[in-house]
C-alpha positions in Angstrom: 4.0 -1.8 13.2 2.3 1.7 11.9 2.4 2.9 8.5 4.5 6.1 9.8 7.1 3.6 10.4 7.6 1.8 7.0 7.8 3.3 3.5 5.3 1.9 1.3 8.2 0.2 -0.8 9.6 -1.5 1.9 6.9 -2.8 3.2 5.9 -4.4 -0.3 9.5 -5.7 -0.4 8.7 -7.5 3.2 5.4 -8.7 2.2 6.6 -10.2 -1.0 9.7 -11.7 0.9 7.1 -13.2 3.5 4.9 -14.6 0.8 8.0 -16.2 -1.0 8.5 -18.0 2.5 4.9 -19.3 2.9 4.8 -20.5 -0.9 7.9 -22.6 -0.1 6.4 -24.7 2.5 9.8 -25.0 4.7 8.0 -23.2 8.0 6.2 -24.9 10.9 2.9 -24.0 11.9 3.6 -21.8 14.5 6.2 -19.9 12.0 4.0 -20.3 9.1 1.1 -18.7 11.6 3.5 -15.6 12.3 4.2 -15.0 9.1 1.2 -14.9 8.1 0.0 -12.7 10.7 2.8 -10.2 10.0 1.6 -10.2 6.2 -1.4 -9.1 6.7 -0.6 -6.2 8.8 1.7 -5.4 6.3 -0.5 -5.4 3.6 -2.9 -3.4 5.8 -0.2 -0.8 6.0 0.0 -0.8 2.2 -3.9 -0.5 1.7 -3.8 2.2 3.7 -1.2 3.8 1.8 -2.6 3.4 -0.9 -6.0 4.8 -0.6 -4.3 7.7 1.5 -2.2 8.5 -2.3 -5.8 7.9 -4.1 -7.4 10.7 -2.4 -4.4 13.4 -2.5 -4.3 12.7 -6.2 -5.6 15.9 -7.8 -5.9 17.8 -11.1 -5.1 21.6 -10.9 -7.3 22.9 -14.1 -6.8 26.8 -15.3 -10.0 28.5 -15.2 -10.7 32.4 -15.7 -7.1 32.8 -14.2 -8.1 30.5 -11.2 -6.8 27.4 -10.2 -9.5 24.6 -9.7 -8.8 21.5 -7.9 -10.5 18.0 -9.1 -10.3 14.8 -8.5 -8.7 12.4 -10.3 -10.5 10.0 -12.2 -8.5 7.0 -13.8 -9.0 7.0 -17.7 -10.9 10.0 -17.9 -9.3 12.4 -20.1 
């Protein structure tokens, strides 16, 4: 499974569907193992995601009739 693969929304929707299946206890081991295993590749995809969105985030700032590019720094103003 590669992040090009899966939108970041549905593989939340998966993770949180795999995680409501572990927290009921209803799954063997060996399903229970699987599951697992396939949630944490998922949320891998997501991290990745994620920090990949983090570092495109930019500010375009006016300057002298130039565009500058920043980054983005949560809560700053």
């Amino acid at each position: 499974m590669k992040k090009e693969e899966i939108p970041f929304e549905e593989a939340m929707t998966k993770l949180e569907k795999i995680t409501a299946e572990l927290e009921k206890g209803d799954l063997s081991l060996e399903e229970s193992m699987e599951k697992f295993e396939e949630g944490m590749q998922l949320s891998k995809i997501c991290n990745e995601i994620l920090q990949n969105a983090e570092k495109k985030i930019t500010i375009l700032l006016e300057e002298n009739g130039e565009l500058k590019e920043e980054n983005f720094v949560p809560g700053a103003e």
